[in-house]
C-alpha positions as CSV (number, residue, x, y, z in Angstrom):
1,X,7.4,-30.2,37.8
2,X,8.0,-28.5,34.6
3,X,4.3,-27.2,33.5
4,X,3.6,-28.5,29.5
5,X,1.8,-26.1,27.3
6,X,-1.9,-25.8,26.6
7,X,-3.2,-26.1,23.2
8,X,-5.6,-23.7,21.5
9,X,-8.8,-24.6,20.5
10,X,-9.3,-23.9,17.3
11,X,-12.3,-21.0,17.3
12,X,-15.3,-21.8,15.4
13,X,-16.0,-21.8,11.9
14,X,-19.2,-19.6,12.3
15,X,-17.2,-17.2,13.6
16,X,-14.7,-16.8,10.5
17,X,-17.8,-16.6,8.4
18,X,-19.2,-13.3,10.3
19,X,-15.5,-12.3,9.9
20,X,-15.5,-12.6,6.0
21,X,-19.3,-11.6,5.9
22,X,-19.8,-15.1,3.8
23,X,-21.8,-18.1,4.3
24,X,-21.1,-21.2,3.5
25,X,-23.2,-23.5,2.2
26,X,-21.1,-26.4,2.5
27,X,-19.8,-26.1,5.8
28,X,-17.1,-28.7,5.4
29,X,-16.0,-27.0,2.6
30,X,-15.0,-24.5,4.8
31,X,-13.9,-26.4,7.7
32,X,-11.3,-28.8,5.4
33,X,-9.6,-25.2,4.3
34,X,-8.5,-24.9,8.0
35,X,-7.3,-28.9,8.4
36,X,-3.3,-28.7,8.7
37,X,-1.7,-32.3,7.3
38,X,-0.5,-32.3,10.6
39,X,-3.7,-32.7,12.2
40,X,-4.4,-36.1,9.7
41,X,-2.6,-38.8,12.2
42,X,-4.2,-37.1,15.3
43,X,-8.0,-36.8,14.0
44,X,-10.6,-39.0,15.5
45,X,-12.3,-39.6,12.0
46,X,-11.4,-39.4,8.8
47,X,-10.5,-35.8,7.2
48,X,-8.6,-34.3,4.6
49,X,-5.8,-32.0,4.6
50,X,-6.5,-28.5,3.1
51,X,-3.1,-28.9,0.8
52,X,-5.4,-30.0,-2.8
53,X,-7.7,-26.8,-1.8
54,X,-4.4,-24.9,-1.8
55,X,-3.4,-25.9,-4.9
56,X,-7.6,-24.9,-6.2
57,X,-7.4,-21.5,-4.6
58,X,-3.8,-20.6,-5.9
59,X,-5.2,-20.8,-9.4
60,X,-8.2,-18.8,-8.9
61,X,-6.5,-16.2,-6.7
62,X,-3.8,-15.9,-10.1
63,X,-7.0,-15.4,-12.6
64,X,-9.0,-13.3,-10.2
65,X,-6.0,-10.9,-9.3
66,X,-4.9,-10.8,-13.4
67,X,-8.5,-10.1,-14.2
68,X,-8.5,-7.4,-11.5
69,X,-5.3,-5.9,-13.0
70,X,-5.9,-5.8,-16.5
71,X,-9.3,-4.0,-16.3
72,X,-8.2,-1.5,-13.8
73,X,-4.4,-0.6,-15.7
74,X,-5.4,-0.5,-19.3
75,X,-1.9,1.8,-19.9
76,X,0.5,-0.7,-18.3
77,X,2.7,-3.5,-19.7
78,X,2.2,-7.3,-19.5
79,X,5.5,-7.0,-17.6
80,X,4.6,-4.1,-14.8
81,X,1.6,-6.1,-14.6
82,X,3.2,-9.2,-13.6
83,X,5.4,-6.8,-11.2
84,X,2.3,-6.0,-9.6
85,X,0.7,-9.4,-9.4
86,X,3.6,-11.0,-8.1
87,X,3.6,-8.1,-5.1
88,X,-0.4,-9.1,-4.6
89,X,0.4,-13.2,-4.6
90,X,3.5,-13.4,-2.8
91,X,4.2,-15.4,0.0
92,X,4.3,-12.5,2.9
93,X,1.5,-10.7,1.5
94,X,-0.8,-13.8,1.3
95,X,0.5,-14.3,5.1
96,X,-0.6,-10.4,6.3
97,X,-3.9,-11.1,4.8
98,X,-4.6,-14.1,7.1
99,X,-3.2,-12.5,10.0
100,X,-6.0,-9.2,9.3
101,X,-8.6,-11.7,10.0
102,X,-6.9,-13.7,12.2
103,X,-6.8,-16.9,10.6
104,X,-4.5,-19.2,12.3
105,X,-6.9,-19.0,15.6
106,X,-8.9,-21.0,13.2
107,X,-6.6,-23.6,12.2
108,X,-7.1,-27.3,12.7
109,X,-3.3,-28.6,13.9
110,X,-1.5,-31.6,15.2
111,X,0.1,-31.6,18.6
112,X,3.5,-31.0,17.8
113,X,2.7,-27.9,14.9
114,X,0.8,-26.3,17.5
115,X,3.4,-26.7,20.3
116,X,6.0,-25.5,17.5
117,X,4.3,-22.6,16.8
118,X,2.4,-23.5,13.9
119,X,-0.5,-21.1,14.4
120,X,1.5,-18.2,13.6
121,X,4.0,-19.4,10.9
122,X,3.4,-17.3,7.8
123,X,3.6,-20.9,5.3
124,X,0.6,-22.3,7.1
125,X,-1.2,-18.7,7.1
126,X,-0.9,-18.1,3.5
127,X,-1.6,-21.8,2.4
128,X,-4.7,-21.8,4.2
129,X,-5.6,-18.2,2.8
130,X,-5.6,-19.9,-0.5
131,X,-7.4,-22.9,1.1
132,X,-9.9,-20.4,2.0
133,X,-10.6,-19.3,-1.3
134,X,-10.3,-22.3,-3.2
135,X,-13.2,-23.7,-0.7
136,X,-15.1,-20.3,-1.7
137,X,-14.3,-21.2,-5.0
138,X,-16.2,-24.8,-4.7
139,X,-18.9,-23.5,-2.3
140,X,-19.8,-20.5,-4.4
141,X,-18.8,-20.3,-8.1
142,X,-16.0,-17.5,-9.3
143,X,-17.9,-15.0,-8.8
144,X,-18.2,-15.6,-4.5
145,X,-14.2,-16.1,-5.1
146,X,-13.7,-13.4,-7.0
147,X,-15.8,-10.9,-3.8
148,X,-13.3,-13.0,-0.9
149,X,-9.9,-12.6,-2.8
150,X,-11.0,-8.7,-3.8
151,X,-12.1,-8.2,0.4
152,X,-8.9,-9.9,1.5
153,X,-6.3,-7.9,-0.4
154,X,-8.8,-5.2,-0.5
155,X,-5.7,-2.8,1.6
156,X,-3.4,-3.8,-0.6
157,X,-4.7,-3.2,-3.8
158,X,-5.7,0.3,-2.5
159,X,-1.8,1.0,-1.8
160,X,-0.7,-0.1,-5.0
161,X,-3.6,2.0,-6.6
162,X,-2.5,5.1,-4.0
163,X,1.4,4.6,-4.8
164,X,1.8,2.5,-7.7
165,X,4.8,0.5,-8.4
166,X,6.6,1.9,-5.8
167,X,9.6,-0.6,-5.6
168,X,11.8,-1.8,-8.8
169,X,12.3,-5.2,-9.6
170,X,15.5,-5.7,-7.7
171,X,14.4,-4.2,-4.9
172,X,11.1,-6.4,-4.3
173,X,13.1,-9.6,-5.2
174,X,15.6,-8.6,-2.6
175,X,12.8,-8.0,0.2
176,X,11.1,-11.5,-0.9
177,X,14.4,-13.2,-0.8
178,X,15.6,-11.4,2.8
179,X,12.2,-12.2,4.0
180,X,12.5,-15.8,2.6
181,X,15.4,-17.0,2.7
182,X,17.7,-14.8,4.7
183,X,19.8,-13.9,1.6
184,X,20.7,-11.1,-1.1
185,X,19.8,-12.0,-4.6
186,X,23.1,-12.3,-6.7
187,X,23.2,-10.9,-10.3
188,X,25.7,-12.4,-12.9
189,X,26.7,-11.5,-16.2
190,X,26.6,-14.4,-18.5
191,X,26.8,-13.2,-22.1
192,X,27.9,-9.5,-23.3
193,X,27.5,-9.3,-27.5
194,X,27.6,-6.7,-29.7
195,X,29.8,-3.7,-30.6
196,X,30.7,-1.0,-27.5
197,X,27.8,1.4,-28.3
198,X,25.4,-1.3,-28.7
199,X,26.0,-4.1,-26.6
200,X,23.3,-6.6,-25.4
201,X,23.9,-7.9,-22.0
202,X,22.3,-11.7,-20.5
203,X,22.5,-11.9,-16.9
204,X,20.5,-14.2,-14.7
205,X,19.5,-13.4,-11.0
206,X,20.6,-16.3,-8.1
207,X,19.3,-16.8,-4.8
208,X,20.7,-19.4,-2.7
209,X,22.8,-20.5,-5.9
210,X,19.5,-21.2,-7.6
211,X,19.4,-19.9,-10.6
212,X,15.6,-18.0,-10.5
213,X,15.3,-15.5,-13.7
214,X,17.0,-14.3,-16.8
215,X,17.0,-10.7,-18.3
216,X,18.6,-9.1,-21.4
217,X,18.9,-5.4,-21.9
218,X,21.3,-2.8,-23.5
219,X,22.9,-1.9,-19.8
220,X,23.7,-4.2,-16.8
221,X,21.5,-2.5,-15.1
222,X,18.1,-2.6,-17.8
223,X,19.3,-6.6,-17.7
224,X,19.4,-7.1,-14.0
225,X,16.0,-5.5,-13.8
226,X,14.6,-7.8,-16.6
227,X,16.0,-10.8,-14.9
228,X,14.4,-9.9,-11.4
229,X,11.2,-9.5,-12.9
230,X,11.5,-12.6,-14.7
231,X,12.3,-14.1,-11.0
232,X,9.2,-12.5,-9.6
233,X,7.1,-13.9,-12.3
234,X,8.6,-17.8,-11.6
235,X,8.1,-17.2,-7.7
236,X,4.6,-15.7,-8.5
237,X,3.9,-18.5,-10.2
238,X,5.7,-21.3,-7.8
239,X,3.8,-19.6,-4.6
């Protein structure tokens, strides 16, 4: 008799609230950041998936982590700026955050998620992290958003304040696409104009033959890093 696996109960709410040191005042609020769509076809009464507080708490993470940013790097580009808000937002990162506080024992998931694995893949993890703040977001104005997204990256912005930009362009796109997608971004020249000693390269940036940023420069090289930037910038934004 072959022995079927036992589903975890998803741990209470009240606890994930002692964990983030924030109560809720709206306690559904809360509890509808941790409903997977998988869950909608197996709950007893109606509920709604945590995918429109997703979309909610992407957009405030972006203007909390941009405010964050341009106050504490007044010297630094718009575009070494956006290198290090796209390190911050990224998939992976948002993913490590939920897994610090343990998130997926939390989440609410139909039968077959949960047999699949679905408490520990890092999509569901960092969609519900910006569940979670999104339903801050509604429960608590900005500024109770703004004190969750600032606790829940808190290591990470203290690395990049420790070691700033440690990684170039190419090289974060590359770890974001390995991690990803299992692939090597490719880089292809597209345009070359100008005379020999001052030629103006185009090249975009691909990754599974998708074309994902464009970057001029005066070498292949200042071009290639322009165009993974741009590429950061478009995932950033896409996340």
């Amino acid at each position: 008799m072959v022995r079927q696996p036992t589903l975890t109960k998803p741990r209470s709410i009240r606890q994930l609230e002692k964990t983030l040191g924030v109560e809720f005042r709206n306690k559904e609020l809360l509890q509808q950041a941790l409903y997977h769509r998988s869950y909608l076809n197996e709950a007893d009464h109606e509920v709604e998936s945590n995918e429109r507080l997703e979309f909610l708490g992407d957009a405030v993470l972006g203007h909390v982590i941009s405010d964050k940013l341009y106050r504490d790097y007044p010297t630094l580009s718009e575009g070494q700026l956006s290198q290090i808000r796209a390190l911050l937002v990224r998939w992976d990162a948002l993913a490590a955050a939920a897994v610090r506080i343990n998130l997926g024992s939390y989440l609410v998931l139909g039968r077959g998620e949960e047999m699949s694995g679905g408490r520990d893949r890092p999509s569901n993890l960092a969609g519900a992290l910006e569940a979670l703040i999104g339903s801050a977001f509604l429960d608590g104005g900005v500024t109770r958003a703004r004190k969750l997204v600032l606790q829940l990256l808190k290591p990470d912005l203290e690395e990049i304040a420790k070691k700033g930009i440690t990684a170039d362009s190419k090289s974060e796109l590359q770890h974001i696409a390995q991690t990803r997608w299992h692939e090597i971004p490719a880089y292809r020249v597209i345009s070359s104009e100008g005379p020999d000693h001052a030629k103006l390269f185009t090249v975009e940036v691909l990754v599974e033959n998708e074309m994902l940023g464009q970057g001029q420069g005066r070498t292949k090289k200042q071009a290639e890093l322009n165009a993974a930037r741009q590429a950061l910038e478009t995932l950033a934004a896409t996340d």
